[in-house]
C-alpha positions as CSV (number, residue, x, y, z in Angstrom):
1,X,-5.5,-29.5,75.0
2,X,-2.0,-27.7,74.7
3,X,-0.7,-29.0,72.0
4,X,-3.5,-29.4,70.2
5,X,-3.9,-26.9,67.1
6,X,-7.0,-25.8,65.6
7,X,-7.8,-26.7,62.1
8,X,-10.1,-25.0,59.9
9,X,-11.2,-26.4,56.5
10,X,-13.7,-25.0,53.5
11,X,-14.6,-27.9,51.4
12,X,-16.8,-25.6,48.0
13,X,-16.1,-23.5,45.1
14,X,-13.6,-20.8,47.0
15,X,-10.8,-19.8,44.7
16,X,-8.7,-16.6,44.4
17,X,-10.0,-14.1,42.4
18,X,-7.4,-14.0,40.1
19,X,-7.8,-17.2,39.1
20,X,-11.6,-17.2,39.3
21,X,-11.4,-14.7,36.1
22,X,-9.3,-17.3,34.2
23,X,-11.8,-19.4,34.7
24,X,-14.9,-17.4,33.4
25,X,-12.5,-17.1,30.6
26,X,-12.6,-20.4,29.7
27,X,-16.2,-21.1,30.0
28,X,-16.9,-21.1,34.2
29,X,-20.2,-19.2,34.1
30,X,-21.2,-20.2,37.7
31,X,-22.4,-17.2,39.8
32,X,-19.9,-14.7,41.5
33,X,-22.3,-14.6,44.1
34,X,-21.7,-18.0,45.5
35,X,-18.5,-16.7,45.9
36,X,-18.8,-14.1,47.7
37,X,-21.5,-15.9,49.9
38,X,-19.0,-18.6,51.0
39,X,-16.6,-16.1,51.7
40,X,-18.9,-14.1,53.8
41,X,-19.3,-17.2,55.7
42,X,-16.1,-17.7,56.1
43,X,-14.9,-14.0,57.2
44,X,-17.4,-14.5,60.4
45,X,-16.0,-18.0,61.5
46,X,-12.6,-16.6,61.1
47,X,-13.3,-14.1,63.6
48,X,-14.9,-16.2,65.8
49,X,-11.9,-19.2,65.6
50,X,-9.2,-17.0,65.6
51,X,-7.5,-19.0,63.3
52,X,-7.6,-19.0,59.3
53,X,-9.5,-21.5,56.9
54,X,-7.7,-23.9,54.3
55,X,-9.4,-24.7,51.1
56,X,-10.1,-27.3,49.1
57,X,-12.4,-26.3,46.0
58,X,-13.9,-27.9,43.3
59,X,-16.3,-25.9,41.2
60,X,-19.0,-27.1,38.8
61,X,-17.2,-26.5,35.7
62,X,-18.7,-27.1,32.0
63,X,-18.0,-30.8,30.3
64,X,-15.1,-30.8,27.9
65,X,-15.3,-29.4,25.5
66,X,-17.7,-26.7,26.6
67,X,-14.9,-25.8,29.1
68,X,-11.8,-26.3,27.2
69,X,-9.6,-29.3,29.0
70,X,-10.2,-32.5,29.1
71,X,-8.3,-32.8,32.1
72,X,-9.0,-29.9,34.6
73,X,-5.0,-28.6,35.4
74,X,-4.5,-28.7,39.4
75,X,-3.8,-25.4,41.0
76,X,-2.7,-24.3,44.4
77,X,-2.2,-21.1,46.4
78,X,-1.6,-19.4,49.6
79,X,-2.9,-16.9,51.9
80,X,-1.4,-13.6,53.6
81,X,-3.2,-15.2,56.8
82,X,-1.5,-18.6,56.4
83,X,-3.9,-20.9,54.7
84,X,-3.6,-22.6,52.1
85,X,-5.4,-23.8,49.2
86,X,-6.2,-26.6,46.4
87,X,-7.8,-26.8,43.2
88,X,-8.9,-30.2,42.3
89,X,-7.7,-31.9,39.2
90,X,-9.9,-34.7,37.2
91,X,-11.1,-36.1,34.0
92,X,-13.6,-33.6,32.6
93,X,-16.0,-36.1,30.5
94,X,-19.7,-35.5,30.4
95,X,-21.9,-37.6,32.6
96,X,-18.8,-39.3,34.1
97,X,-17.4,-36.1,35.1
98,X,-18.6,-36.2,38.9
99,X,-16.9,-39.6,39.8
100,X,-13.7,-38.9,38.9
101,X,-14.0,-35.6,40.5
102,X,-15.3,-36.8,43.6
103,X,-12.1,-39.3,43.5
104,X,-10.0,-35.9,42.9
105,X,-11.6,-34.8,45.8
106,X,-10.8,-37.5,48.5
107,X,-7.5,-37.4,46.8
108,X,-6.8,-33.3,47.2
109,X,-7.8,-33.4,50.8
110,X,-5.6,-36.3,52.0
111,X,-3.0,-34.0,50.1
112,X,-3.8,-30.8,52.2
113,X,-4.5,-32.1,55.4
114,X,-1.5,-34.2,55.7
115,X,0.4,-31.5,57.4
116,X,-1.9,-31.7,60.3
117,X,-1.4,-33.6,63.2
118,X,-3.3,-36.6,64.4
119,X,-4.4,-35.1,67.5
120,X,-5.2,-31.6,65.7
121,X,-8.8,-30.4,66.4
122,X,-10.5,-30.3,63.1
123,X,-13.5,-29.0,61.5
124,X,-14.7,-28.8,58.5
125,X,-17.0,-26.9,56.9
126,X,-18.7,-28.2,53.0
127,X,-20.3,-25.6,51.2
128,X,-23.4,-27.2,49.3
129,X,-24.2,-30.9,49.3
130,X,-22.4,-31.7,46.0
131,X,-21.4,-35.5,46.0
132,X,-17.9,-34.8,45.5
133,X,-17.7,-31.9,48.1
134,X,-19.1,-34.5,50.8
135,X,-16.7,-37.0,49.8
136,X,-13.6,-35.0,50.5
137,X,-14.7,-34.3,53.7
138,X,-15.6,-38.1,55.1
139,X,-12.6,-38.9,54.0
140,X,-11.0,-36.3,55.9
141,X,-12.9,-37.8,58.6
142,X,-11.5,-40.9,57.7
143,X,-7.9,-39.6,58.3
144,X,-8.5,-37.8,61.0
145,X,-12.0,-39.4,63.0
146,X,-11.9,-36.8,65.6
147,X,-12.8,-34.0,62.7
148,X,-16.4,-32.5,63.2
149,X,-18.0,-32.5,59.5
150,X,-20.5,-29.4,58.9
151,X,-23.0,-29.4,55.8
152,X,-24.2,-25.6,54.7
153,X,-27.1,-26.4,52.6
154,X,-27.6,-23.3,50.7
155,X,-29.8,-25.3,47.9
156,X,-31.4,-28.8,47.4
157,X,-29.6,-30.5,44.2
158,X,-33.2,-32.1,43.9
159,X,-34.4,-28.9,42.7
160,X,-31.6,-27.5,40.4
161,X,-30.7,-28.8,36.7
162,X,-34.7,-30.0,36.2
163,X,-34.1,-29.6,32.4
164,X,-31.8,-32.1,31.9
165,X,-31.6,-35.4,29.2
166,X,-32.9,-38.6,29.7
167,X,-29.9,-40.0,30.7
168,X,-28.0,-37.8,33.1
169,X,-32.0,-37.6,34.5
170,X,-31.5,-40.9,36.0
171,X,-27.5,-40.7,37.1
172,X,-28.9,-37.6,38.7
173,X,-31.4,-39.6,40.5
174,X,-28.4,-42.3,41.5
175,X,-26.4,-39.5,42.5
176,X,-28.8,-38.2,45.1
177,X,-29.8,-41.3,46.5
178,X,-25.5,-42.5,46.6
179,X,-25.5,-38.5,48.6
180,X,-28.5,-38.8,51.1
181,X,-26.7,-41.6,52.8
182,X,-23.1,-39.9,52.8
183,X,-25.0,-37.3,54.7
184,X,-25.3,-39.6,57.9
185,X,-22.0,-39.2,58.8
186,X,-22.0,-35.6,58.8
187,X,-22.4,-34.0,62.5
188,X,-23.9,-30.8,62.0
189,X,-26.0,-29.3,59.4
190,X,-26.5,-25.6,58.2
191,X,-29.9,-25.8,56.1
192,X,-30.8,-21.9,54.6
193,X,-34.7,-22.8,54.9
194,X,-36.4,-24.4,58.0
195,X,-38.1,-26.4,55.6
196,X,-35.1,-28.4,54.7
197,X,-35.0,-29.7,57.6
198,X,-38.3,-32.2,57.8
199,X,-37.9,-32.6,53.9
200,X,-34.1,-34.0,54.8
201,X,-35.2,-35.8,57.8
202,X,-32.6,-34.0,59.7
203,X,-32.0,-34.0,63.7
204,X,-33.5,-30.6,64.5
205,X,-30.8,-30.6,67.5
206,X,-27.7,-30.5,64.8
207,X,-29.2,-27.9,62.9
208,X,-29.0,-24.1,62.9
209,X,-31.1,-22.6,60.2
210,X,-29.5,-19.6,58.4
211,X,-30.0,-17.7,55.2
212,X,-26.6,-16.9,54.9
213,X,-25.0,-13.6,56.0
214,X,-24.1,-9.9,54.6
215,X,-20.7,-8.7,55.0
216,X,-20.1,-5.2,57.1
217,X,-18.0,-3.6,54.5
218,X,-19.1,-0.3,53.1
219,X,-19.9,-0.5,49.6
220,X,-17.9,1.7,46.9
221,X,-20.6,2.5,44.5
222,X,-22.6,5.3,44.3
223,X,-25.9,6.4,42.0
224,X,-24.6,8.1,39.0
225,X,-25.8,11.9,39.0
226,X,-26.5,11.6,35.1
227,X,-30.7,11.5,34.5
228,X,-32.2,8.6,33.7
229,X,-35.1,6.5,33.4
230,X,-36.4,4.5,36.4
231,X,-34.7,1.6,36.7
232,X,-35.9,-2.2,37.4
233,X,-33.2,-4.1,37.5
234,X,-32.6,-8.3,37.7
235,X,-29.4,-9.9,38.4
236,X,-29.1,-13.8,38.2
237,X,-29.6,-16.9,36.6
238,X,-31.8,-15.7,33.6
239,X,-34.5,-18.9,33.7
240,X,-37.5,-19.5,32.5
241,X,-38.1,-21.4,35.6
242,X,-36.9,-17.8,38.3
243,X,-39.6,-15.7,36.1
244,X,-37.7,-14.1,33.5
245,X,-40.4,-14.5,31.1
246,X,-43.3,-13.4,33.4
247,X,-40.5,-10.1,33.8
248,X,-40.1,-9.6,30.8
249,X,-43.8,-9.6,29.7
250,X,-44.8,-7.7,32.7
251,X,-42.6,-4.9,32.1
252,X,-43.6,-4.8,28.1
253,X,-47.3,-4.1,29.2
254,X,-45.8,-0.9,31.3
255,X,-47.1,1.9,29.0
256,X,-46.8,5.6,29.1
257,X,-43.8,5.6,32.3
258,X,-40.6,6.8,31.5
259,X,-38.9,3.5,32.6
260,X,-35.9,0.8,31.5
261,X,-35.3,-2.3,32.9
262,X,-32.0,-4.1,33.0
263,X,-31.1,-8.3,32.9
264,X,-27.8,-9.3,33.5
265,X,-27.0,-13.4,33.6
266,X,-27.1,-16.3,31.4
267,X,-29.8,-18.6,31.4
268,X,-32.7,-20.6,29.1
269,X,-34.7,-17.5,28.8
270,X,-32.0,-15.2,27.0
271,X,-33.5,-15.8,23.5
272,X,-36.7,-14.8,25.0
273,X,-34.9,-12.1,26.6
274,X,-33.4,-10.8,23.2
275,X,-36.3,-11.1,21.3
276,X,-38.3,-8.8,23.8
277,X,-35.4,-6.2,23.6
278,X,-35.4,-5.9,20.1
279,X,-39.1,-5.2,20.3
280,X,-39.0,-2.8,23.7
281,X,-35.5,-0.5,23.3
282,X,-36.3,-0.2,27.2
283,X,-35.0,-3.4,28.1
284,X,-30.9,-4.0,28.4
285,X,-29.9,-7.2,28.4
286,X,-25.9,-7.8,29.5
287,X,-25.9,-11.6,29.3
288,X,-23.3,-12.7,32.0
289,X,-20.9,-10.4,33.3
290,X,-17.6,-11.8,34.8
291,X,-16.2,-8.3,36.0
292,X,-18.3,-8.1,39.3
293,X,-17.5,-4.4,39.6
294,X,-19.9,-3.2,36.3
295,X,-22.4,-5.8,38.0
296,X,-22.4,-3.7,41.3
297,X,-22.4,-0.5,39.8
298,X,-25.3,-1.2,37.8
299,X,-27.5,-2.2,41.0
300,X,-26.2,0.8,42.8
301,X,-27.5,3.6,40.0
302,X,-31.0,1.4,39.5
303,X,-34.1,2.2,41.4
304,X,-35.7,-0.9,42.3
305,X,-34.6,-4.5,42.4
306,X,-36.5,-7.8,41.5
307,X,-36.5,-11.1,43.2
308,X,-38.3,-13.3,40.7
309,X,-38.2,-16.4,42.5
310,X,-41.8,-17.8,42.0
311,X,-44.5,-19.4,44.8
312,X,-45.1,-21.7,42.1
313,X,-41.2,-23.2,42.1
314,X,-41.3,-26.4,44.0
315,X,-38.1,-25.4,45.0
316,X,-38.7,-22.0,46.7
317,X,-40.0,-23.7,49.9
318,X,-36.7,-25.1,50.1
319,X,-34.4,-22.3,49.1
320,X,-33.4,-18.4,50.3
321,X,-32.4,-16.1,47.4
322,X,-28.7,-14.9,48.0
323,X,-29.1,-12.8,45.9
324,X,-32.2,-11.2,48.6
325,X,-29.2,-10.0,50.4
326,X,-27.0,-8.9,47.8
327,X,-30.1,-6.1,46.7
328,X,-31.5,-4.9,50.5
329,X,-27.4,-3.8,50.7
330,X,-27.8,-1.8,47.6
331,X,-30.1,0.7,49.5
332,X,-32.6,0.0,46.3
333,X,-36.4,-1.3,47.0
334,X,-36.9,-4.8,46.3
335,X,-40.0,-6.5,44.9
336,X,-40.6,-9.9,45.6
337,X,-42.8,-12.5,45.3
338,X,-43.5,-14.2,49.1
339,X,-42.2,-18.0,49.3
340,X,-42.0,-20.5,51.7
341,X,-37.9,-20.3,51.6
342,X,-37.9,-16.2,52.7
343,X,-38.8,-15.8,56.7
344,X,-41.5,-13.9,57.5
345,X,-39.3,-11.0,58.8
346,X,-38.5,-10.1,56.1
347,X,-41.5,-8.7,54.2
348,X,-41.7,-5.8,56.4
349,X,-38.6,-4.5,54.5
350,X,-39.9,-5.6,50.9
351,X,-42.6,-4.3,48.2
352,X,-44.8,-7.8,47.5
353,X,-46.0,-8.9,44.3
354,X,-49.4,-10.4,45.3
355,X,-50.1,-13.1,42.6
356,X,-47.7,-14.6,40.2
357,X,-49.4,-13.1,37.1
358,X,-48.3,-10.5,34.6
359,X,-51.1,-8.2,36.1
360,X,-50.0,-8.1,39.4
361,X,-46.1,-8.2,38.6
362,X,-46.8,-5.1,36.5
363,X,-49.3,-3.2,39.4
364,X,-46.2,-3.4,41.6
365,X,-43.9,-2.1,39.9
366,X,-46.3,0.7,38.5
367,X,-46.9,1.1,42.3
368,X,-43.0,1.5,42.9
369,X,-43.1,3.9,39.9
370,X,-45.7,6.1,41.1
371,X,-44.0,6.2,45.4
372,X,-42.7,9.6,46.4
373,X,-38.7,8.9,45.9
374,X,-38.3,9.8,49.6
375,X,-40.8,7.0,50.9
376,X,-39.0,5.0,48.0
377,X,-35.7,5.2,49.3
378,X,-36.3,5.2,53.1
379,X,-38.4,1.7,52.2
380,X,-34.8,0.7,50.6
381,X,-32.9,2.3,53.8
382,X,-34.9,0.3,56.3
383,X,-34.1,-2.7,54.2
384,X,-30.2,-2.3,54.2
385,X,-30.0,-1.6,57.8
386,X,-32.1,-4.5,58.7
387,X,-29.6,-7.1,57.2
388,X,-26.5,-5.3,58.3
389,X,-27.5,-5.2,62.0
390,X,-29.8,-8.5,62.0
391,X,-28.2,-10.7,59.1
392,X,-24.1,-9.6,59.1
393,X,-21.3,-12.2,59.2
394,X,-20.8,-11.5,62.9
395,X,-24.2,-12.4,63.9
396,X,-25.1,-15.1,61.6
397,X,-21.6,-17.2,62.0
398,X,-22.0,-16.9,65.5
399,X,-25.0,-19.5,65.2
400,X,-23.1,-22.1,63.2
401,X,-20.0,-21.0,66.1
402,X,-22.7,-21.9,68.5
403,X,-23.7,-25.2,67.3
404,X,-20.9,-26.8,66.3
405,X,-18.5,-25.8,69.0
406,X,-20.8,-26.1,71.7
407,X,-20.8,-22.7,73.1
C-alpha cells in the first residue's frame, strides 16, 4: 500500500470556464448548470480523497455545421491543485458524430492516464451514461483492471431528445441497447432517483441514491432595492415537454396582480414563448444566457421560482431537477409540481401545484401572490437551509465516499 498513489478521474462535460465561454460562442448551448453540478460533485470527493481529480470531457456539442468545425480542435489544461485535463477531439458529422467521439474518447484517456502507474489505485467517476463517456472509462479499466468504475446517473438518455427524426430514432435505440450492456462492467452506480434503480435492473447493494449536492459557498447576489413587480421566474430548457406552454398560459390568465414573469433558456417552446410576450408586456423572455452571472442575479431579485417539470413526463419518475437545488439556494419560494423523481422530503419546503392544469398552475401562484412577504420569505428561508445542512457537497459525497471505498 506505500507506494501506491491515489488516482482520481472525472470522465463528463467538466471544462475550464474560460474555455467553456468559447464554446457557447460557437454554438455549445448545453446548460451551465450541469456544470456546476459536476463540479459540486467533485469539490466534496476532493475533500474526502485528499487528492485532486483529472479530467477527461467530452461535451454534447451541435453537428457541424450548427457548431462551426467539422473536426472538434483538442484542448488541454492544468489545475492550481495538480490535475490535469483533456478535451476530446473527433469528427463532428451528424448521426455519426457519437462513434467517432466515443473512439476519441477511449483514445484521450489512454492519453491521460498513461502517467499513472500500474499499481496506482484508481477510480473513476463518469458523469451521465453517455455511450462515449462509458467507453473512456472501460477502457481505462482495460489499462488499468484494478480501476473501480462509478456511473452518476443524473438522467435516463431514454427519456431525453424524444423529438428526434426517423433515423437518428432508431441509432438512438441501437445506441441504448450497445450502452445497457457496457453498463455491466461498471462497479458502482450513483442513480439521482430510487426509481432508476428497478427500471435499470441495478444491484441495489452498488447503489447510493442521490439527487446531487449544493455547494456551501455564500452566494454574491443580492435583491435589488429598485420596486418592482412580483416576480415568477423559470430558468432552463424552455420545452414544450417541462411546461413552458402550460406557464406561459397560466400566467396570461393572471388578471388584475401587479406581476411579470421572466424565461430564460432555449428550447421548442420559444416561438410560443415570443408570441405570448408580444401579447402580455409582463412576460421577459432572455433566450439562453451564457454569462451565468446575469442568470444568478436575475433569480436572486425575483420572488418566486418555478419547477415545471410535469407528473405527466414519463421521465420525471426517473429524474431530480438540478435546477430544484439551484432555486431553494436562492432564498426565493419554489412552486412545483410533485413527481415521482423529487423525495418526499422535500415538499415540506415547497408551494405545490395540485393538478397539471392551467387552473391550478395559476391558483398557486395567485396563492404565492396574495402570502404575507414575511411567511413568503421564511417558506423560501426554511428551503435554503434545508439543502445546505441536509443536501451540501460534504454530506451528499460522503455517500458515494461511502460506497465505493468501503467505508
Amino acid at each position: 500500500m506505500a507506494g501506491k498513489k491515489q488516482r482520481l478521474l472525472w470522465i463528463g462535460s467538466v471544462v475550464p470556464e474560460d474555455f467553456y465561454r468559447k464554446l457557447c460562442s460557437m454554438g455549445y448551448k448545453n446548460q451551465q448548470a450541469s456544470r456546476i453540478a459536476q463540479l459540486n460533485i467533485v469539490k466534496g470527493l476532493e475533500k474526502h480523497y485528499g487528492v485532486p481529480f483529472d479530467y477527461l470531457s467530452g461535451p454534447a456539442l451541435p453537428a457541424y455545421p450548427k457548431f462551426p468545425e467539422l473536426i472538434i480542435s483538442p484542448y488541454n489544461w492544468k489545475n492550481e491543485d495538480g490535475g490535469q485535463g483533456s478535451f476530446a477531439s473527433y469528427i463532428n458529422i451528424e448521426y455519426i458524430n457519437r462513434i467517432f467521439k466515443g473512439y476519441a474518447m477511449e483514445k484521450a484517456a489512454k492519453r491521460l492516464t498513461s502517467s499513472y502507474d500500474r499499481d496506482d489505485l484508481i477510480t473513476v467517476y463518469v458523469n451521465s451514461p453517455h455511450t462515449p463517456f462509458i467507453r473512456a472509462g472501460i477502457e481505462v479499466k482495460r489499462l488499468f483492471p484494478q480501476a473501480k468504475l462509478v456511473l452518476i446517473i443524473p438522467d435516463l438518455p431514454q427519456f431525453m431528445e424524444t423529438r428526434v427524426s426517423p433515423i437518428k430514432k432508431i441509432l438512438k435505440e441501437f445506441d441504448i441497447s450497445y450502452m445497457m450492456n457496457l453498463m455491466k462492467q461498471f462497479d458502482y452506480f450513483i442513480p439521482y432517483s430510487k426509481h432508476m434503480i428497478s427500471y435499470l435492473h441495478l444491484n441495489e447493494a452498488k447503489c447510493a441514491t442521490m439527487e446531487g449536492c449544493v455547494s456551501d459557498d455564500v452566494e454574491q447576489y443580492k435583491k435589488s432595492e429598485a420596486r418592482k413587480p412580483f416576480t415568477f421566474m423559470y430558468s432552463g430548457t424552455a420545452d414544450i415537454r417541462f411546461g413552458l406552454k402550460l406557464l406561459v398560459d397560466a400566467f396570461e390568465s393572471i388578471n388584475g396582480e401587479d406581476c411579470s414573469l421572466i424565461i430564460t433558456g432555449k428550447g421548442d417552446a420559444a416561438d410560443y414563448i415570443k408570441d405570448a410576450q408580444k401579447r402580455d408586456n409582463r412576460i421577459n423572455y432572455y433566450g439562453f444566457m451564457d454569462d451565468y452571472s446575469k442568470v444568478k442575479q436575475l433569480q436572486a431579485d425575483a420572488d418566486v421560482m418555478m419547477n415545471m417539470r410535469l407528473p405527466s413526463e414519463e421521465a420525471s419518475m426517473y429524474c431530480f431537477p438540478s435546477k430544484l437545488y439551484e432555486y431553494m439556494k436562492t432564498g426565493n419560494p419554489v412552486l412545483s409540481f410533485k413527481i415521482g423523481g423529487i423525495p418526499d422530503e422535500y415538499f415540506k419546503y415547497l408551494i405545490t401545484i395540485k393538478d397539471e392544469t392551467v387552473d391550478a398552475l395559476k391558483n398557486a401562484m395567485l396563492k404565492a401572490i396574495k402570502m404575507p412577504k414575511e411567511q413568503r420569505l421564511v417558506l423560501g428561508e426554511r428551503a435554503k437551509q434545508f439543502i445546505m445542512t441536509e443536501k451540501n457537497t460534504d454530506k451528499q459525497t460522503k455517500l458515494i465516499y461511502d460506497l465505493v471505498e468501503g467505508k
